[in-house]
Every structure is written in C-alpha cells, then in structure tokens.
C-alpha positions as CSV (number, residue, x, y, z in Angstrom):
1,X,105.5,86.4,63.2
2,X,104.7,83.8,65.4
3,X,106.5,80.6,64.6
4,X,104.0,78.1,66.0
5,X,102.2,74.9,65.0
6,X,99.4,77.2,63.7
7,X,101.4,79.2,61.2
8,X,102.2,77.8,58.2
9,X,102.8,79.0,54.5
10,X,101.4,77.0,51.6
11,X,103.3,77.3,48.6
12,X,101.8,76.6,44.4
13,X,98.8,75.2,44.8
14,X,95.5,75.3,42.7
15,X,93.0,77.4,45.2
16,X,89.6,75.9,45.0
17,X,86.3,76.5,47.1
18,X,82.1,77.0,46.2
19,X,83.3,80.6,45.1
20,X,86.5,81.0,43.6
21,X,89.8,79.8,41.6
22,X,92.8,81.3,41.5
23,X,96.7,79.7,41.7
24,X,99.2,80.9,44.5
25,X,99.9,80.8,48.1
26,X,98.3,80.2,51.2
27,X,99.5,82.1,54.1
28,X,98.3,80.8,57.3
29,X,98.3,82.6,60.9
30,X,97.4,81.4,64.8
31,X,94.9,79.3,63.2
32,X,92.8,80.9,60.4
33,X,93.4,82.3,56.6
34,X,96.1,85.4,57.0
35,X,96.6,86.3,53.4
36,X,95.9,84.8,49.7
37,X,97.9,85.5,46.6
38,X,100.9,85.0,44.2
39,X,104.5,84.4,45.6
40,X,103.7,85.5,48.7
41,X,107.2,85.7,51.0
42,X,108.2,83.0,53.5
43,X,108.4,85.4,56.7
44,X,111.3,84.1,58.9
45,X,110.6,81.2,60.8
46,X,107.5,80.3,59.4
47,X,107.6,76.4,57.5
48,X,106.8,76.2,54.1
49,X,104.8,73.6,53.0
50,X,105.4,73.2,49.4
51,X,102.3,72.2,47.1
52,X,103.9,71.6,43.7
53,X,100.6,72.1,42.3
54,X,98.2,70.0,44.0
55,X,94.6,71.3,44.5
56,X,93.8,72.9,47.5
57,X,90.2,72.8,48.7
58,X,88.2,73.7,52.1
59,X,87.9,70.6,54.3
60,X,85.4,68.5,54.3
61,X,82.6,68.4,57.5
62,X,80.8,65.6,57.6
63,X,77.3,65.8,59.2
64,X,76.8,62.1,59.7
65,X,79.2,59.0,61.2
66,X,79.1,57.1,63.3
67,X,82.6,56.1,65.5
68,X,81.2,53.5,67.4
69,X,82.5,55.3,70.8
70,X,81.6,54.2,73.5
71,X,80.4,50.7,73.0
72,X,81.9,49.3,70.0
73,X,85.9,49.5,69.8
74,X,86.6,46.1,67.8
75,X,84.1,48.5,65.5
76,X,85.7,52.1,65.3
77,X,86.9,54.3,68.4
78,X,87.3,57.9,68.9
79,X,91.1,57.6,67.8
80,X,91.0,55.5,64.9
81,X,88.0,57.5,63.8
82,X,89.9,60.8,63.8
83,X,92.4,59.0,62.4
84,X,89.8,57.6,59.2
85,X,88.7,61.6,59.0
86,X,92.1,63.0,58.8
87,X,93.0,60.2,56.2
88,X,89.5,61.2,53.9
89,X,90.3,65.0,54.2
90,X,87.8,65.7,57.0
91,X,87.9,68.1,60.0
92,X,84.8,68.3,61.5
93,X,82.5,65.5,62.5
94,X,79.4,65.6,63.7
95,X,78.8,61.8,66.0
96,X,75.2,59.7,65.7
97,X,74.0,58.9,69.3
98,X,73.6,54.9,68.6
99,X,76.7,54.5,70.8
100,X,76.6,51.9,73.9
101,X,75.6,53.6,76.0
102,X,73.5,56.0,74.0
103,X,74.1,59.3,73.8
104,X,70.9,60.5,75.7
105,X,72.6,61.8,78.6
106,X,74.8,64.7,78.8
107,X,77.7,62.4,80.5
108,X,78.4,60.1,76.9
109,X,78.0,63.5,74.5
110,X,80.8,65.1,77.2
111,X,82.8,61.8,76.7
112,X,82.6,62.4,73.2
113,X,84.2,66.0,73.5
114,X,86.5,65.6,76.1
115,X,88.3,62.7,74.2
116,X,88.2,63.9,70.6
117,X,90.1,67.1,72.4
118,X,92.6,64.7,74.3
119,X,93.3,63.1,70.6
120,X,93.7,66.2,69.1
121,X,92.8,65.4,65.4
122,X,89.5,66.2,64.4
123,X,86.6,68.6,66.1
124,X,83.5,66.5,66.8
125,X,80.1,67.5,67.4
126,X,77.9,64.8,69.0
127,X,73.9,64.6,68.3
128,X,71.9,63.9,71.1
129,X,69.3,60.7,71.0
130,X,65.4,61.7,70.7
131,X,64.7,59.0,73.4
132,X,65.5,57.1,75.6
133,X,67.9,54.3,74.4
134,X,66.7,55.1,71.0
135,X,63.3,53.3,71.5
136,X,60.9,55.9,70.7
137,X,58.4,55.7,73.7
138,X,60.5,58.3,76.1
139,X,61.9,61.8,75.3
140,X,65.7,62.3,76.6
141,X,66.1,64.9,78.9
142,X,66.8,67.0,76.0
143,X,67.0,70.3,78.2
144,X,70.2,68.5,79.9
145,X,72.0,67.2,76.4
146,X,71.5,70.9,74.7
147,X,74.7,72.5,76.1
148,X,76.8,69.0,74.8
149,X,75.2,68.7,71.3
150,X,73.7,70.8,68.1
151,X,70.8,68.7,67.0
152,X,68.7,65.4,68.1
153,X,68.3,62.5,66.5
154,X,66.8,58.9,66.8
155,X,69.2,57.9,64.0
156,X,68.8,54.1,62.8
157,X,65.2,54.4,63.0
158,X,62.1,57.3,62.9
159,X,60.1,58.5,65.7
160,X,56.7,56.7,65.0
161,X,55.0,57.9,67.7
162,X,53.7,61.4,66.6
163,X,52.7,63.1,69.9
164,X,56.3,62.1,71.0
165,X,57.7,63.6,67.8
166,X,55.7,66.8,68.0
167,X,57.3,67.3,71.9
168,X,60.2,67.0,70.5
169,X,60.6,69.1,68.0
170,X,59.2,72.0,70.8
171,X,61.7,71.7,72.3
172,X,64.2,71.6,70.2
173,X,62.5,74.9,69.2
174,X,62.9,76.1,72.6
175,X,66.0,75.1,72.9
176,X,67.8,76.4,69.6
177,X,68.6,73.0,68.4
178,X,68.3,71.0,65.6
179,X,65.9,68.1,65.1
180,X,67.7,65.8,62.7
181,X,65.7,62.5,61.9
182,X,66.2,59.4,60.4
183,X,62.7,59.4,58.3
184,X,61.4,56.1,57.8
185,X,58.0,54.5,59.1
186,X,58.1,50.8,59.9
187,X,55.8,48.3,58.3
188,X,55.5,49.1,54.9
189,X,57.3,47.2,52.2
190,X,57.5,50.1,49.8
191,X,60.9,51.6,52.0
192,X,60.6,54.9,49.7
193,X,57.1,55.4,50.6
194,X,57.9,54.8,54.6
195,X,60.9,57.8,54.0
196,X,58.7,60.2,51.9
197,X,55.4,59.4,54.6
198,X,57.4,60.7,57.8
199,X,59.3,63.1,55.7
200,X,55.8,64.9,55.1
201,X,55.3,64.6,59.0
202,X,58.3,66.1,60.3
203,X,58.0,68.8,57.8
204,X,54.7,69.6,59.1
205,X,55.5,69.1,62.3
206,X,58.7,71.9,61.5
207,X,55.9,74.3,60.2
208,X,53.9,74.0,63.4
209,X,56.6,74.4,66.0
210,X,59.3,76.3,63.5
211,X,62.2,73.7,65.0
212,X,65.3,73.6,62.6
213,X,64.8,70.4,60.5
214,X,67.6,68.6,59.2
215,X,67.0,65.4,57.0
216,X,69.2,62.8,57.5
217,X,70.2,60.8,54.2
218,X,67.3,61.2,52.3
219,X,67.3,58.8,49.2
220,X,64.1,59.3,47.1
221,X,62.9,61.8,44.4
222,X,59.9,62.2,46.4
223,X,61.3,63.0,49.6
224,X,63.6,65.3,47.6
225,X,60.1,67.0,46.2
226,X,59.0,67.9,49.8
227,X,61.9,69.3,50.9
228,X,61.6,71.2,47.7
229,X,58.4,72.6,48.1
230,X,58.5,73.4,52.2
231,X,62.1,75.3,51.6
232,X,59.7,77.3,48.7
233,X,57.6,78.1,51.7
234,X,60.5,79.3,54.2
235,X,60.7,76.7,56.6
236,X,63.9,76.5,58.5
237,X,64.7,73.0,56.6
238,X,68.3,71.4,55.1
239,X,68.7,67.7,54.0
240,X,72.2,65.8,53.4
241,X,72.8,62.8,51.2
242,X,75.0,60.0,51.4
243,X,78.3,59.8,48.5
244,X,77.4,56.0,47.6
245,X,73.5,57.3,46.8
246,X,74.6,59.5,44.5
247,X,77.7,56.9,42.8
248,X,76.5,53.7,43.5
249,X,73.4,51.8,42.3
250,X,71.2,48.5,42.8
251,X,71.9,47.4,40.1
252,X,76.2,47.5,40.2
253,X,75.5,45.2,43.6
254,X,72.8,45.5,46.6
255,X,75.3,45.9,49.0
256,X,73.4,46.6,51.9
257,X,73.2,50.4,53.6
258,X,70.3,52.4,54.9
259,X,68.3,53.1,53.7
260,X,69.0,51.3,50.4
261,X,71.0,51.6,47.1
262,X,69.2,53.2,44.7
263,X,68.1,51.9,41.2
264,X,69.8,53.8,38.3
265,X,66.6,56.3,37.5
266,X,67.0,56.9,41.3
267,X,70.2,58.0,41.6
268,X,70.1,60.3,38.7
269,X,67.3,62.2,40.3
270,X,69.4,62.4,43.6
271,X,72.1,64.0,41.4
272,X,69.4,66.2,39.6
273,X,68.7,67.8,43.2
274,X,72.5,67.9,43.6
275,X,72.8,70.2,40.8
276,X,69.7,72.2,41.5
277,X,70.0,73.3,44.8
278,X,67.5,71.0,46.8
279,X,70.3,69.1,48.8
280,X,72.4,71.2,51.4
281,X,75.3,68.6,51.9
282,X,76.9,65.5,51.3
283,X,77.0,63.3,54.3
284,X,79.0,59.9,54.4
285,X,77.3,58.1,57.1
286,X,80.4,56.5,57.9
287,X,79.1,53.2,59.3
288,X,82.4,50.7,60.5
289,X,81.6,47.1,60.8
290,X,83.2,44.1,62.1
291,X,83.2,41.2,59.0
292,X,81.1,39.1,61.5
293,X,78.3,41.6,61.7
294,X,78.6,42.8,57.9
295,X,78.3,38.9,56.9
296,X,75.2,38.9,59.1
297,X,74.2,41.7,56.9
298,X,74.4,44.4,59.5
299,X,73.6,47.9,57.0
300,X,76.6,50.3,56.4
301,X,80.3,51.2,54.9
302,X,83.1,52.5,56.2
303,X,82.7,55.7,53.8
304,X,84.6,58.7,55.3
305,X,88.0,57.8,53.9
306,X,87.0,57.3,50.6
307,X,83.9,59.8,50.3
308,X,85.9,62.2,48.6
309,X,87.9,59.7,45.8
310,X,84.6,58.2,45.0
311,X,82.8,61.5,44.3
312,X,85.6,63.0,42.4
313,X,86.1,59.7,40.6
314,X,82.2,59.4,39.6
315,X,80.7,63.2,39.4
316,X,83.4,65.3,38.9
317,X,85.9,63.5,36.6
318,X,83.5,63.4,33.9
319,X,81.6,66.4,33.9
320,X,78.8,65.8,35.7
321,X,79.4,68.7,38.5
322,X,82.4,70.8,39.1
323,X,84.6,70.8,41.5
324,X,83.9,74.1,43.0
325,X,80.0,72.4,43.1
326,X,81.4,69.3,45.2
327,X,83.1,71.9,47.5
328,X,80.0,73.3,48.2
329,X,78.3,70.4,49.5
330,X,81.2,68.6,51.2
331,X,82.4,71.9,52.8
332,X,80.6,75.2,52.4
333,X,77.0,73.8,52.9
334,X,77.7,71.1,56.1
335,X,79.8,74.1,57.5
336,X,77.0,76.5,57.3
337,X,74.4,74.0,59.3
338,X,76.4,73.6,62.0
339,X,77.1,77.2,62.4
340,X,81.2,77.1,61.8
341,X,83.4,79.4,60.1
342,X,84.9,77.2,57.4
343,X,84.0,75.6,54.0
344,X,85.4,78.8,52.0
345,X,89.2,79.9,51.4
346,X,89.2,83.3,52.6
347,X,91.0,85.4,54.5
348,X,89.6,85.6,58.3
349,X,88.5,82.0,57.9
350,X,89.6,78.9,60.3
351,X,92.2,77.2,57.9
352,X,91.0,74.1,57.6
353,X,92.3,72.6,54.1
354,X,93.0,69.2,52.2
355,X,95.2,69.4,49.9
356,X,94.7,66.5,46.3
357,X,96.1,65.2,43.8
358,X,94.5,63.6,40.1
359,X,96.6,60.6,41.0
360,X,94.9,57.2,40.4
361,X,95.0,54.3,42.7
362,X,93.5,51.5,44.2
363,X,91.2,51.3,47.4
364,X,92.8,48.1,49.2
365,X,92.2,46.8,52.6
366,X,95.9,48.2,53.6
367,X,94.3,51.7,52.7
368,X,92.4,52.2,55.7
369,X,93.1,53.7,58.9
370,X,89.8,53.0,60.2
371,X,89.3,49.6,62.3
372,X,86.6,48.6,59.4
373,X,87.0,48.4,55.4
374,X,83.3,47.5,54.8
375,X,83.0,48.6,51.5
376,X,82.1,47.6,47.7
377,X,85.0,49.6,46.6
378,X,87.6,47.5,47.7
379,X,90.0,47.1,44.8
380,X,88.0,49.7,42.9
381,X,90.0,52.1,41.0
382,X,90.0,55.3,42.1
383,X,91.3,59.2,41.4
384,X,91.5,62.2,43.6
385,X,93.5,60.9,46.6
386,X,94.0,63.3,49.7
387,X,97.6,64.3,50.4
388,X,97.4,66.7,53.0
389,X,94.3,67.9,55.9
390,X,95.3,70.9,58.1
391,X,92.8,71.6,60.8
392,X,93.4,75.3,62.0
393,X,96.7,75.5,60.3
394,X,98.4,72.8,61.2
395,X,99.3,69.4,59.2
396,X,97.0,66.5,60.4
397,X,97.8,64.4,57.9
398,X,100.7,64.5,55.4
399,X,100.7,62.0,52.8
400,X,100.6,58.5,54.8
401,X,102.1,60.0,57.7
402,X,99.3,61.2,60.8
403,X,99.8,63.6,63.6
404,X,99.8,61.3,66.7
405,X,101.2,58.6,65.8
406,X,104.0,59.2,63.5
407,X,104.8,62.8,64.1
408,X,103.6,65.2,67.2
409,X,104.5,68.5,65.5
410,X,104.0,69.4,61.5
411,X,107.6,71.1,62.1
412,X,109.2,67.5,62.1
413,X,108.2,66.5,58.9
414,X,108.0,70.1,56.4
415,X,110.8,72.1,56.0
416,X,111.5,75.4,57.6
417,X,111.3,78.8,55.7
C-alpha cells in the first residue's frame, strides 16, 4: 500500500456521523475512506494514528465566513483563516464576497483559490457579489464569476431593488448557481419583520425563476415558517443558521452580530426547527474584527474555532440534540449544498475527519489562531475541544500543533506502523 501523506490508519476511536455509531478503526487510502471496522491491521508502512478513544466525527463545512482576504489582513487573511478552520475542526469553507476589493470579478474569487491551494490547509469556495461593490444598483457580470464560485450573494445587506433581484436570480438559474442572500429590507425598525418581508420575496422570486435559494443566517420563527411552507411546495430552497443564534440570547448580553441575538422564546424556536428538519445547516458566520472596529460596534465574532465547543457544550451536552443530529447540520447537510462528497463516514468518501474529546476547558485570548478573538465567550467554560482535523487523509491539525507552520508532513509528528 501506498505509504503517502494520504494514507493513514486511525486506531480506537468512537465512529460518529448523521447515520451511524459503531467503535473501531479508520483505514484511510490516497485520500478517501478505504475500510471501517474492528482491529483492523496496520499494513506496512502506513502510520498509525492512535485515538485512545476520542470521538471521531465528519468534518465540519462551513457555508458562511468571512476571511477578510483581500482587503483586511490586520482583520483575518487567507492563512490565519485556514489556520482558525483547521483549529475549529473545519475543512471546507465557503468565502462572503465583502472582501476589498469585492469579489465581483472573477480575478479576487481566482485569488481566493489559487492561495487557499498555495496554503494547503483548508478547500475554499468563494461566493460571488450580486452587484457591483455590493451596492445593489448594478448586477456583477455574473456570467464571468460562475466558473470561480457556487452561489451569489450581496452578503451584509439585501437586494432592495426587486427588478434587480429578479435578474439575478435568472441568471443564476441559467447559470446553475446558487443565489444565497442576506434577507433584510432597510428602514424598518421591526429587524425580524425586514428578514421575514424579503424572505417572502426571494422565495417568490425562487418559484418564478426556479434558481436554487439558499438563506443565509436566518434568525426568526417567521422566516423559519416560510421556508417551511415553500420546501412543502418543492422549491429548490435550504437555509443555514448561525451557532451563537441557537446558544446565545439577548438577554445573557446584546453583544452585537447580524442580524441580532435573539430573545430566549427566539432561540428556542430556532432550536425547534433544528430538531424538525426546517434548517439545512449550521453556519458560523465567522466574522474577525480588529478591537478598534468591534469597540465601534462593528457586528460579528470570530466563531469558526469555537462553533463546535459551544454547540456541543449548549445542545448536545444536555440532551437537547444528539450528536449524530449536530453532525448532520455541521457536516452532512452544508456538504450536500455545496455538492461535495463528505459529511458521512463511509467507505468511498473523501476522509475528512475531526477527531474530540469531552475534555473541559476555557476559551482564552491565547486560544485563537485567528488574527481576531471577538467573542462573548472569552473565559467561558467550555467542553468538546477538537484534537485532530484531517482533510483528505492527512493530519491538519494535531492537538496544538498545525500543518504549515510546525510540521510539513503528518509523518513527523504520528508514529509509523
């Protein structure tokens, strides 16, 4: 057997996705799943990374972050990004186009690829801009971004202008991409009624054209109860919601995101829809901030390297989903919009994996690889902390150590078979 950086055998672990349990080995081959099962033998010159029990689980995709590159480095770049995902258990990325410049032009959504490859951590997958510059009065040339990115978005803000909206989303139709806004009219103080108003106009806009919809951090029972009743009706529609709307609440601290915390009622609804199916994935709009900017109440946290703890710690550690239920939405479901084979642990699929542990501990600023630790949770206790990410079978991150910049090869820091 081939003895390279894509072979690997997993030894004891706890085998966990949306489908299945079992305890054994992972044996891992040029990249994807090989074989699953008990004891399974060490062929000769494979290494042998040793489990002693932790928890193995697909890794996560994230559908929504935003890694400030280009335009904001003293924010987040490319590299410290991949290096944030890797840290949080996260393989797959999918890139908001409020970069500087903006992604509305195939040249930033190439620069996007080209370097994430060069860094080779993470797979990204950027999201072109609606329009121009993100100022909702041109369309980007959106027939020139489709080769470089999987959906469009205006992310930060809706598309108020609905003739504009409506071309898009043909389009998008016609090109085979995904329209992915940020719902949310201006001017009206109610901010759930401004999400749940365009909400109803993109989903009837994705009836009229039949673009794929995808709803971007939705946050209200009522936006929730649309996206209920058009999926009842077969439109080609998904939504995502953000980890610190469905743990955090208003009332704990109005630490400000967007769209908003929600009020305790709020976010047991969100977790209601969690449980019954409305929701396709968990999204942590990752959002890094300089302390200047957050002190000037710029909206966000830095969210993707503590998305899983926080979930684990608030949901599943008590009870109220399983983990198999988590996996779907942080792995399975994301996986499935963006057209990847991941999110399960079977054989034939890419082996992409994170690897826990129950341990508790504490969410300091020292804990983040990110550029940014804009986030109530510092100090917070926490449980579930991610000891190991392969991406394709091989060892991203190993328990405080990433591939890059203290190892280049997961053969200099597991042992040989």
């Amino acid at each position: 057997m081939c003895d390279g950086v894509n072979t690997l055998l997993l030894k004891d672990v706890r085998i966990v996705d949306a489908d299945h349990q079992l305890v054994g080995d992972i044996l891992i081959r040029d990249g994807s799943i090989w074989a699953l099962g008990r004891k399974l033998p060490a062929p000769r010159g494979v290494p042998v990374l040793q489990g002693e029990g932790r928890t193995a689980l697909p890794a996560f995709v994230d559908l929504h972050a935003h890694f400030r590159d280009p335009g904001f480095p003293e924010k987040e770049d490319l590299l410290s990004g991949a290096r944030a995902a890797a840290h949080g258990g996260f393989t797959c990325v999918s890139l908001m186009p409020n970069t500087d410049p903006v992604c509305d032009s195939p040249e930033v959504a190439r620069y996007m690829l080209e370097r994430a490859r060069e860094i080779g951590l993470v797979e990204v997958y950027p999201v072109g801009a609606i329009t121009v510059d993100l100022r909702g009065e041109e369309l980007s040339p959106l027939e020139a971004l489709a080769p470089w990115v999987w959906a469009f978005s205006d992310d930060g803000k809706g598309v108020e202008d609905h003739e504009l909206m409506l071309r898009a989303c043909r389009k998008a139709a016609a090109l085979e991409r995904t329209v992915y806004p940020h719902c949310e009219f201006g001017g009206l103080a109610d901010r759930g009624l401004s999400q749940e108003l365009m909400v109803g106009r993109d989903l009837w806009l994705c009836r009229r054209t039949g673009c794929r919809l995808h709803l971007a951090h939705i946050s209200t029972p009522g936006g929730l109860e649309l996206v209920s009743l058009a999926k009842e009706r077969g439109l080609p529609v998904s939504c995502e919601v953000t980890p610190h709307h469905l743990c955090l609440t208003r009332e704990e601290g109005d630490y400000p995101v967007n769209p908003p915390l929600p009020e305790r009622e709020t976010r047991e609804a969100l977790v209601k829809a969690l449980k019954g199916g409305t929701i396709d994935a968990i999204a942590t709009d990752h959002a890094p901030h300089t302390p200047p900017d957050k002190a000037a109440g710029a909206p966000g946290i830095s969210g993707i390297e503590l998305a899983f703890s926080l979930l684990y710690t608030r949901l599943v550690a008590p009870g109220t989903i399983s983990l198999p239920e988590l996996s779907r939405y942080l792995s399975l479901g994301p996986a499935r919009i963006l057209g990847l084979r991941k999110g399960l642990i079977r054989v034939g699929y890419d082996a992409d994996l994170v690897l826990f542990s129950d341990e508790e501990f504490t969410a300091g600023e020292d804990f983040f690889y990110s550029k940014s630790a804009n986030t109530p949770l510092l100090g917070a206790r926490l449980s579930g902390r991610v000891w190991a990410t392969l991406h394709r079978g091989e060892v991203i991150y190993l328990d405080g150590a990433v591939k890059g910049r203290d190892f280049r090869d997961h053969r200099e820091v597991i042992r040989g078979g």
